[in-house]
MARMAR-862277 format. One record per residue: residue number from 1; chain; z, x, y of N, C-alpha, C in turn. Coordinates in pm, whole numbers. Each point is the difference from the previous one (the first is absolute). Example, Ala and Ser with C-alpha at 12.3 -4.5 7.8 and 13.67 -1.06 7.14 Angstrom:
REM MARMAR-862277
(lokol 1,A,(780,1319,-569),(0,-89,119),(0,90,120))
(lokol 2,A,(-72,-35,105),(6,82,119),(73,-77,109))
//
This chain:
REM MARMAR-862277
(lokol 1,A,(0,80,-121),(0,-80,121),(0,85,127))
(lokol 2,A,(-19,164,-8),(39,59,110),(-172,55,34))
(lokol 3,A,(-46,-68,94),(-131,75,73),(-20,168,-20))
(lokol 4,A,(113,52,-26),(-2,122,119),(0,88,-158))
(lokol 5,A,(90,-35,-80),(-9,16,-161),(-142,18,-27))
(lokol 6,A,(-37,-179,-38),(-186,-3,-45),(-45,139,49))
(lokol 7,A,(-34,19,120),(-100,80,93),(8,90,-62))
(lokol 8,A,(148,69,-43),(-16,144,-9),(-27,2,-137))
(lokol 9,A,(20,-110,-73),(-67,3,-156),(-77,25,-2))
(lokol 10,A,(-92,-90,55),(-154,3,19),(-74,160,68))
(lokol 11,A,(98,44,60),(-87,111,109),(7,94,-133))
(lokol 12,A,(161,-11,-91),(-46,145,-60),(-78,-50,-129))
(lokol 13,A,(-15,-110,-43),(-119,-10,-80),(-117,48,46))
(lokol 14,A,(-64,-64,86),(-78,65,56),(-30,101,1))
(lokol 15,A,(51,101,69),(84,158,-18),(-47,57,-118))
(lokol 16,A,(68,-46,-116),(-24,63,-123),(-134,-44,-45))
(lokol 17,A,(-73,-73,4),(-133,-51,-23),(-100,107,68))
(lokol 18,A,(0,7,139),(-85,129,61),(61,103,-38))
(lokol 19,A,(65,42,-71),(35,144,-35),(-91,15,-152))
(lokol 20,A,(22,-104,-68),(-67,38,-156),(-146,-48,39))
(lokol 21,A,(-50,-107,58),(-152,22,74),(-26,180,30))
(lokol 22,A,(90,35,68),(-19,162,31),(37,105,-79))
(lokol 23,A,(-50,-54,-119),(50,95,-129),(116,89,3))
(lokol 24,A,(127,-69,44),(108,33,-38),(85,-80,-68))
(lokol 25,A,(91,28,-75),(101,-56,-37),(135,-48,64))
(lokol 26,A,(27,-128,8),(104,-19,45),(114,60,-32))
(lokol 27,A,(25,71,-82),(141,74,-47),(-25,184,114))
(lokol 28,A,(-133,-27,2),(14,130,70),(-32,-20,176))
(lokol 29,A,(-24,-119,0),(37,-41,145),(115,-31,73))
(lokol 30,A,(89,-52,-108),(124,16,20),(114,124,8))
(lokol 31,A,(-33,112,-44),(34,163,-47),(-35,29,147))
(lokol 32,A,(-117,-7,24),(-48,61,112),(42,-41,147))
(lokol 33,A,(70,-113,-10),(42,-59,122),(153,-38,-5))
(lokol 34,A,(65,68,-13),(159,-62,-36),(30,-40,128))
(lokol 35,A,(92,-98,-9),(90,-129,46),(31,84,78))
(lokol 36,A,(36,-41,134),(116,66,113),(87,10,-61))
(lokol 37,A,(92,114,54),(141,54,-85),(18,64,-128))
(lokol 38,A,(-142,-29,-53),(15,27,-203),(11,143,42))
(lokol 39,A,(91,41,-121),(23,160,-18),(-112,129,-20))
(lokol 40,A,(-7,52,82),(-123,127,-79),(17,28,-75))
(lokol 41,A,(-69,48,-113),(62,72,-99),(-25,169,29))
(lokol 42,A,(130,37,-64),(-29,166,28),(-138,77,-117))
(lokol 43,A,(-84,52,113),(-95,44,-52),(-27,132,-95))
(lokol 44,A,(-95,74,-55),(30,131,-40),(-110,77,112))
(lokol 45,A,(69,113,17),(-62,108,91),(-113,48,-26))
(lokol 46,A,(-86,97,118),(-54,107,-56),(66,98,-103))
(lokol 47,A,(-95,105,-41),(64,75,-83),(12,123,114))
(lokol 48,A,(102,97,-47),(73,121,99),(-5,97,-119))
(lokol 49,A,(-57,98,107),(71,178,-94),(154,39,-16))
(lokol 50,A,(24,40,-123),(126,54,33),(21,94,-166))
(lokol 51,A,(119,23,-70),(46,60,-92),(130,-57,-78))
(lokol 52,A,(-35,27,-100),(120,-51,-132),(40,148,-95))
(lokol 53,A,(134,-19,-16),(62,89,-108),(55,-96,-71))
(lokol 54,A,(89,51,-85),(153,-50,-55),(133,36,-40))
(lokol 55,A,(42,-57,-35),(127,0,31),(113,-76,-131))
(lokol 56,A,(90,84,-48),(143,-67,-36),(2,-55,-115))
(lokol 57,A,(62,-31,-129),(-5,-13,-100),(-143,-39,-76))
(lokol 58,A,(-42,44,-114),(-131,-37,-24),(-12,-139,-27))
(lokol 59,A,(78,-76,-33),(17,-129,-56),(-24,-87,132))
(lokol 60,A,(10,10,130),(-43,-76,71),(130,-55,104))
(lokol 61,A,(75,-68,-121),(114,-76,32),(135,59,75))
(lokol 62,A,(79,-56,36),(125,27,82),(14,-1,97))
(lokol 63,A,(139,24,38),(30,74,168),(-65,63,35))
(lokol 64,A,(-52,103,-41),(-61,101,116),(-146,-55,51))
(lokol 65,A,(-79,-115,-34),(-84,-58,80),(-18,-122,71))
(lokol 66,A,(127,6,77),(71,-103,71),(89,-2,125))
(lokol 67,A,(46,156,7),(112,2,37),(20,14,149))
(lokol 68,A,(-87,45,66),(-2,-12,174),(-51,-136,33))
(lokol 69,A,(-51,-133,-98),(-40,-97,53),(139,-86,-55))
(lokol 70,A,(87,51,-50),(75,-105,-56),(11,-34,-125))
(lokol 71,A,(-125,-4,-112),(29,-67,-106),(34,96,-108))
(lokol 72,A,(84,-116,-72),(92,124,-125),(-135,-34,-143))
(lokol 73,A,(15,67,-51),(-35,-27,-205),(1,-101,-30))
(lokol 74,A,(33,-74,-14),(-38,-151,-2),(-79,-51,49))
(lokol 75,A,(12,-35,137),(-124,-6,92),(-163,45,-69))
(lokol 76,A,(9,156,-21),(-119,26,-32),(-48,-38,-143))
(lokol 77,A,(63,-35,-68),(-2,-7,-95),(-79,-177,-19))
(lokol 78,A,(87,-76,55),(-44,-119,-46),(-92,-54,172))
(lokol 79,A,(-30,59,106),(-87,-24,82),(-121,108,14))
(lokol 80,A,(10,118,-13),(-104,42,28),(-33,123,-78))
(lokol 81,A,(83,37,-111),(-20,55,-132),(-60,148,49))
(lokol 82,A,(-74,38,-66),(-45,140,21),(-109,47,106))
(lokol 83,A,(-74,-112,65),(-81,3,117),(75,-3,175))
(lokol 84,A,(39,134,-23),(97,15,147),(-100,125,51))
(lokol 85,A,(90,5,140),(-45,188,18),(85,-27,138))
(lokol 86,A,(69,151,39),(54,-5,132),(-94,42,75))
(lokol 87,A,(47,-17,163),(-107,2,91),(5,102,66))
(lokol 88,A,(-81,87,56),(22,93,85),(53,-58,125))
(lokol 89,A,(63,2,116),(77,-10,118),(-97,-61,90))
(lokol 90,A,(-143,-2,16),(-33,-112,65),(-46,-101,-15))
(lokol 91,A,(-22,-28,-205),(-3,-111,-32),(104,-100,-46))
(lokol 92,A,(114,85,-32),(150,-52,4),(67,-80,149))
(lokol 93,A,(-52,62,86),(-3,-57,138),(180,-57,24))
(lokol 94,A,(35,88,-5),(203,-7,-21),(53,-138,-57))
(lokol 95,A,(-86,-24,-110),(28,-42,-122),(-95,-176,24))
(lokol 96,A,(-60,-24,58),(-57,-104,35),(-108,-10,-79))
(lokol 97,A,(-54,93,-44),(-95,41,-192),(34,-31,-102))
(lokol 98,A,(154,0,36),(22,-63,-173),(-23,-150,-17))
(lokol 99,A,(-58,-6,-138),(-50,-87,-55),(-125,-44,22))
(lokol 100,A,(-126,98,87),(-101,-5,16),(-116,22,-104))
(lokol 101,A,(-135,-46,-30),(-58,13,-145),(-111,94,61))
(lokol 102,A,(-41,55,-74),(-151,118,8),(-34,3,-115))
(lokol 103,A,(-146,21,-6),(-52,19,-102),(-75,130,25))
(lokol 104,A,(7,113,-64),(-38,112,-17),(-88,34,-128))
(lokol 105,A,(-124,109,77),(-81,62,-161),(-45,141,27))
(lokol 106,A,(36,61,-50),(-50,158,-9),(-118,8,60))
(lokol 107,A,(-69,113,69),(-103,44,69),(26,131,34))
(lokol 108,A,(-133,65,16),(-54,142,-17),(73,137,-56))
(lokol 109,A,(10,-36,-140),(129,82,-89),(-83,-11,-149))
(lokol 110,A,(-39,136,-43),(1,47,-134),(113,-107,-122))
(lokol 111,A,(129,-7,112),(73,-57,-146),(-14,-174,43))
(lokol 112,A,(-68,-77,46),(18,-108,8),(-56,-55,-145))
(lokol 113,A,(99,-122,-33),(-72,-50,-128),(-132,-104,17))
(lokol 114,A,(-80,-6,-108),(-123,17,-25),(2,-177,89))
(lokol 115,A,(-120,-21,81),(-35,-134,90),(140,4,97))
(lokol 116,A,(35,77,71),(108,15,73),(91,-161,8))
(lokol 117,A,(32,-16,-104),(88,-153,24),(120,-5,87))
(lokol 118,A,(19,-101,50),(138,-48,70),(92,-51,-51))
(lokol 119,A,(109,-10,114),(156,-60,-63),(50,27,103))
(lokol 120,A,(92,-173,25),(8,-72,47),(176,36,38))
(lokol 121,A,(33,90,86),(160,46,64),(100,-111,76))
(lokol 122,A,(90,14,-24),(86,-64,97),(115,95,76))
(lokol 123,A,(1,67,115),(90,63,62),(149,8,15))
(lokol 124,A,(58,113,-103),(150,-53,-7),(94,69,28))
(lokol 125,A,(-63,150,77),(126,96,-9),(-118,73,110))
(lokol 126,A,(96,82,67),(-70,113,119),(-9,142,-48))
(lokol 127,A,(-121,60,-23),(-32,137,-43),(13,86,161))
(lokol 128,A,(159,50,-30),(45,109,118),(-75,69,30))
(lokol 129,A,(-29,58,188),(-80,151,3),(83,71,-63))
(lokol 130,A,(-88,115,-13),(40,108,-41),(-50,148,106))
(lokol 131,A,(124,12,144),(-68,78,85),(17,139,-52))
(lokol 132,A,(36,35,-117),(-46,168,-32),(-168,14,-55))
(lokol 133,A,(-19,-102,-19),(-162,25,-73),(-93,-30,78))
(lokol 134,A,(-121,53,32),(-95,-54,77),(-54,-141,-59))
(lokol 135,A,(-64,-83,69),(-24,-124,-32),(-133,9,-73))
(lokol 136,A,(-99,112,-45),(-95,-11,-56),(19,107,-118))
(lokol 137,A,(110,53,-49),(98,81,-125),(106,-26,-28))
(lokol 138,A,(13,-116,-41),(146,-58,-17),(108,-87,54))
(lokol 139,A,(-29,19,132),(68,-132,84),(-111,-133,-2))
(lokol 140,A,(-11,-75,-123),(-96,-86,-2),(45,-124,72))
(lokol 141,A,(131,14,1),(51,-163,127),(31,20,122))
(lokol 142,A,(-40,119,50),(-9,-1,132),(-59,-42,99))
(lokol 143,A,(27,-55,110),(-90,-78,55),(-99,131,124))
(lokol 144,A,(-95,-91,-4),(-74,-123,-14),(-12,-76,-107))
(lokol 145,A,(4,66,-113),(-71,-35,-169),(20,-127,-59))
(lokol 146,A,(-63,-4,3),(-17,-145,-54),(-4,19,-216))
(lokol 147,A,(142,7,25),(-27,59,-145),(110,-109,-83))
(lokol 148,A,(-18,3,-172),(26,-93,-109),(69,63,-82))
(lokol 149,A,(149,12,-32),(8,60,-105),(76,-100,-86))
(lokol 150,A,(-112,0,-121),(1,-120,-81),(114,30,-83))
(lokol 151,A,(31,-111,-103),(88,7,-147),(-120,28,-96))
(lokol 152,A,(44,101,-65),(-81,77,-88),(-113,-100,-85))
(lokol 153,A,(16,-58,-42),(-92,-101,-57),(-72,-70,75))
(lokol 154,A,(15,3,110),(-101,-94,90),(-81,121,9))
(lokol 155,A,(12,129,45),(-66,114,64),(-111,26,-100))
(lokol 156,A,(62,-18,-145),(-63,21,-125),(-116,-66,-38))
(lokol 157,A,(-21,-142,38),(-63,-56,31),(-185,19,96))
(lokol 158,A,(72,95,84),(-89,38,101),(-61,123,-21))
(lokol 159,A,(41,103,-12),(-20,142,-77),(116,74,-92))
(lokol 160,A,(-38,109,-76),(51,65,-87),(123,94,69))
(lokol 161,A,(119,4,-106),(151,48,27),(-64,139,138))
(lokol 162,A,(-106,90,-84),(-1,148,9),(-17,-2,168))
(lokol 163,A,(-112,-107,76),(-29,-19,103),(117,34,89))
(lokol 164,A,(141,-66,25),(93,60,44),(20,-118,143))
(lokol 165,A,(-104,69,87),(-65,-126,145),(-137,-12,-35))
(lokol 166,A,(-28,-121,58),(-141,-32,-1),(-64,-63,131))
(lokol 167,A,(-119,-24,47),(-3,-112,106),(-43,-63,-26))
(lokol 168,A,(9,-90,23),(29,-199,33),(-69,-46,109))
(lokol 169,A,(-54,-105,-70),(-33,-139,161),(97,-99,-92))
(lokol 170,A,(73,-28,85),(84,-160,16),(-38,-103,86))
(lokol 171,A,(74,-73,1),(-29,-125,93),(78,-121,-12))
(lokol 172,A,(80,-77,74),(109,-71,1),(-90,-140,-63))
(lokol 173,A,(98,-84,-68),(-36,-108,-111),(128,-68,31))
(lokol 174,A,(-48,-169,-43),(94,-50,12),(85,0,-120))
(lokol 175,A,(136,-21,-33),(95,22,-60),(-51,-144,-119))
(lokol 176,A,(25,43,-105),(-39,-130,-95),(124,-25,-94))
(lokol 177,A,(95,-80,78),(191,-34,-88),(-14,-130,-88))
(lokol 178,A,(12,14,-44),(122,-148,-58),(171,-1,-39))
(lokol 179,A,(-3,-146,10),(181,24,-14),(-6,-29,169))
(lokol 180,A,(-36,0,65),(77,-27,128),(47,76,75))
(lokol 181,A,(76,21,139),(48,125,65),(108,-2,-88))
(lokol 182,A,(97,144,-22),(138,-8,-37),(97,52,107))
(lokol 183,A,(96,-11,-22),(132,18,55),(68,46,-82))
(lokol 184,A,(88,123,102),(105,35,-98),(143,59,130))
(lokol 185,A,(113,-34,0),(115,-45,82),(100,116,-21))
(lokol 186,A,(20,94,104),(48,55,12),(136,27,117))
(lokol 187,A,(110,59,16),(84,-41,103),(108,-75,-32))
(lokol 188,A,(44,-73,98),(64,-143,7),(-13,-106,51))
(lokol 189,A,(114,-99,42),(-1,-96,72),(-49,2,166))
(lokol 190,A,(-4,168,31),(34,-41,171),(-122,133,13))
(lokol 191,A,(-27,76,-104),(-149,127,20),(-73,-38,-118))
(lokol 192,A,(-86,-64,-6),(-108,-70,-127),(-91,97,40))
(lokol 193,A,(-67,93,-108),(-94,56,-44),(-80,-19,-107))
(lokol 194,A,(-133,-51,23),(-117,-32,-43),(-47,32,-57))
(lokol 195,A,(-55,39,-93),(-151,85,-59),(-84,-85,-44))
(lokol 196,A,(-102,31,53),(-125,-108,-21),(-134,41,-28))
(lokol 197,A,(-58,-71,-141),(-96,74,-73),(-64,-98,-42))
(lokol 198,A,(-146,64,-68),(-103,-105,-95),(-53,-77,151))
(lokol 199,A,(-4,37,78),(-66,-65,141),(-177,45,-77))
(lokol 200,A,(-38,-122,25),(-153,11,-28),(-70,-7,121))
(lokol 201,A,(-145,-3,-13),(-79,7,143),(11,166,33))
(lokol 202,A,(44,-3,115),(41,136,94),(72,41,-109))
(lokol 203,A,(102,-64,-50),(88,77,-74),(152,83,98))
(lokol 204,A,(-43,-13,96),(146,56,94),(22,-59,100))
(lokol 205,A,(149,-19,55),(56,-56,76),(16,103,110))
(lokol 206,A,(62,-100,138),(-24,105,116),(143,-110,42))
(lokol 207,A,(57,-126,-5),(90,-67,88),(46,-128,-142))
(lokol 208,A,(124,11,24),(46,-98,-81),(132,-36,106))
(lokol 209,A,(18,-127,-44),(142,-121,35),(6,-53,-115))
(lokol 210,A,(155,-114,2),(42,-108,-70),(66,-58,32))
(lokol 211,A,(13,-113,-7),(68,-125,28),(64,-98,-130))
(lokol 212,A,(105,-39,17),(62,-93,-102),(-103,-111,-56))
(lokol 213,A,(3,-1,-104),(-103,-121,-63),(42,-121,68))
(lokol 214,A,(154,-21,-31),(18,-132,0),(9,-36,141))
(lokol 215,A,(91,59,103),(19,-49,98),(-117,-17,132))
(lokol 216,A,(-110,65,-29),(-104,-5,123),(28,82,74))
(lokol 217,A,(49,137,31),(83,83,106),(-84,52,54))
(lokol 218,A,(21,92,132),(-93,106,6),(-58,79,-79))
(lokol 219,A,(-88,119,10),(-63,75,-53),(98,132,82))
(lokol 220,A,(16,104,-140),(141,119,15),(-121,129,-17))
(lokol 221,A,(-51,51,97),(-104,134,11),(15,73,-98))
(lokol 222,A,(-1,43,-70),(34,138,-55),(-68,109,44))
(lokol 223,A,(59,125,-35),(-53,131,37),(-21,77,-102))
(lokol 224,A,(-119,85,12),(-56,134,-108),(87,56,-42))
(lokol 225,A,(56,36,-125),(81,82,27),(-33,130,-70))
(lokol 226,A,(-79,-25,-87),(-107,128,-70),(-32,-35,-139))
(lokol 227,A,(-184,34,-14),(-32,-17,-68),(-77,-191,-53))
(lokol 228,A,(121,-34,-90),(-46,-170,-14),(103,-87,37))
(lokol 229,A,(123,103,75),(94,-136,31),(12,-11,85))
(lokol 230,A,(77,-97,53),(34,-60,114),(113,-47,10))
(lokol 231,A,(71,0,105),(154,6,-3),(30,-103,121))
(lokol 232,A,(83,-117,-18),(78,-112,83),(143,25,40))
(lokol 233,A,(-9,-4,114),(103,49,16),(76,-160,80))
(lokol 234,A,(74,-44,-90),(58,-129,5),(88,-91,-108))
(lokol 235,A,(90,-62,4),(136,-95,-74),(-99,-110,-69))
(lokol 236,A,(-51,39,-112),(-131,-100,-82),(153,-51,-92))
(lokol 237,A,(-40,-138,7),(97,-78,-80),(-57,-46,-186))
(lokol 238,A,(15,75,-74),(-62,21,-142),(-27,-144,-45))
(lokol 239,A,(120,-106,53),(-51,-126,-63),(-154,-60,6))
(lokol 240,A,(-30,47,103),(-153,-21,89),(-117,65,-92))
(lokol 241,A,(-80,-65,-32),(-116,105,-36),(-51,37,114))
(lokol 242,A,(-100,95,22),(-67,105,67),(-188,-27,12))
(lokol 243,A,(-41,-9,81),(-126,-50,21),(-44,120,134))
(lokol 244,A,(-122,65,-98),(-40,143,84),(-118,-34,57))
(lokol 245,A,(-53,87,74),(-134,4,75),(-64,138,19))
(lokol 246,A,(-104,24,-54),(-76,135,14),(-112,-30,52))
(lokol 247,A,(13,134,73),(-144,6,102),(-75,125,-53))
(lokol 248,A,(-102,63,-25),(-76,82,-43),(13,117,96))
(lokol 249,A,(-54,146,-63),(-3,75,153),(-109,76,17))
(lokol 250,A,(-110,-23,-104),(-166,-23,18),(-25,-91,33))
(lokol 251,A,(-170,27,74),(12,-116,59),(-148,-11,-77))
(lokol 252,A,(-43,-197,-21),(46,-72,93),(141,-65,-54))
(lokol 253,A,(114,39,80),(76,-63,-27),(73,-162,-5))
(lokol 254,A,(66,43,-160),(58,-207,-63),(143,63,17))
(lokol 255,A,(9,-142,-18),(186,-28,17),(-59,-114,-107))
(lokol 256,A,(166,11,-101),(-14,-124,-81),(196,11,-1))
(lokol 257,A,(10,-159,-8),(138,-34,-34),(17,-23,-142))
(lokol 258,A,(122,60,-36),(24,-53,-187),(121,-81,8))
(lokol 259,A,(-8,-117,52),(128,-85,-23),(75,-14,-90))
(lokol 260,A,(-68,61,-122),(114,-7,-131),(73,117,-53))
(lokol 261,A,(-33,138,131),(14,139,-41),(118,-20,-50))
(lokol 262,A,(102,15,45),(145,18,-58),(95,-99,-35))
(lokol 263,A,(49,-58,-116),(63,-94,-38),(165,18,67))
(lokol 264,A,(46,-186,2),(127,21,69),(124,133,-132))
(lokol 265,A,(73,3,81),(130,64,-105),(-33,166,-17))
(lokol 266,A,(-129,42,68),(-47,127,-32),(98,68,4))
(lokol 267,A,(-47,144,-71),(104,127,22),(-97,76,11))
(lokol 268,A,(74,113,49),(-55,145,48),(-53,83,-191))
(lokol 269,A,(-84,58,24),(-24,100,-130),(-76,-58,-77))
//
């Protein structure tokens, strides 16, 4: 019964009618024109020069490919398994890298394996300079360098043990999770510390808050505090569940709310 309804029925019928007259598809007329407000999706890059070694137990797994971004053995284990690598210092970007995806493949190297294949990184730990070595004999994370030093099995992947360094084109990819963001609660009642992972898309956060589920309250800022957490500094009443908000810190940057992040009665750990 609403005029104004009909019309716009009609206009986008219409609409979609001259589009497949114009040998397109409506599913890709729609792709191509998103809605005011709809989210971008984070794209994948050009590809970039740079270098990969490795690094730290051969098995892949544990603490030690985690540990300047935050995540313990577990973490890697059941989120992002043996496809890590730390970052050299200006792709770590004082820790705003972690949890970023690249996909890397060997180039112009005797030891690259045969059709130089890729594999697919997620950024989890910072590969320190090293100012006694020059940056082209041994200081391979020195900056400028745009350098990878993988978990042994990912590297393996790309070229042979003997290679040592190799160079690389990478190029940023979007993060491909399931399972959802996680949380994990650190602190107490009155300093809540965050860690926050399995972010897909961008894959990294740049600004987080929370607010009480139940009561409707303000939004409580949080601050960086290194790496993947984030720290509140405020009297959070545990009966309350916890309802977060992340904003990305590539751009184009999303913010998404998880109203169901934290159940009431939570505890720390």
């Amino acid at each position: 019964n609403n005029p104004a309804i009909f019309l716009a029925a009609a206009l986008a019928v219409a609409t979609a009618a001259q589009v497949v007259t114009a040998g397109f598809t409506t599913d890709l007329y729609w792709q191509q024109q998103p809605a005011p407000g709809a989210v971008t999706p984070y794209k994948t890059s050009d590809w970039h020069d740079g270098s990969a070694t490795f690094y730290g137990d051969p098995s892949g797994m544990g603490d030690d490919f985690g540990g300047a971004c935050g995540y313990v053995s577990n973490d890697i284990v059941s989120l992002y398994s043996t496809k890590t690598a730390a970052l050299s210092t200006p792709l770590f970007a004082d820790g705003n890298g972690c949890g970023q995806c690249y996909e890397l493949r060997c180039v112009k190297s005797p030891w690259c394996n045969p059709g130089s294949p890729s594999v697919v990184i997620t950024g989890t730990n910072l590969c320190p300079p090293n100012w006694y070595l020059p940056n082209d004999d041994g200081g391979w994370c020195n900056p400028p360098r745009h350098h990878f030093d993988m978990a042994p099995p990912s590297f393996l992947k790309l070229a042979q043990r003997v290679a040592g360094i190799v160079p690389v084109q990478y190029r940023r990819v979007p993060c491909q999770r399931t399972g959802g963001v996680r949380f994990c609660l650190q602190g107490n009642h009155y300093w809540l510390l965050l860690y926050v992972m399995n972010v897909g898309g961008a894959g990294d956060v740049s600004s987080l808050s929370v607010k009480t589920s139940g009561g409707g309250g303000a939004w409580i800022q949080a601050a960086h505090n290194w790496g993947i957490t984030y720290q509140v500094f405020a009297a959070l009443d545990n009966s309350d569940g916890l309802t977060v908000k992340l904003t990305t810190y590539s751009t184009p940057q999303q913010t998404i709310i998880v109203s169901d992040a934290i159940s009431p009665w939570w505890i720390t750990g």
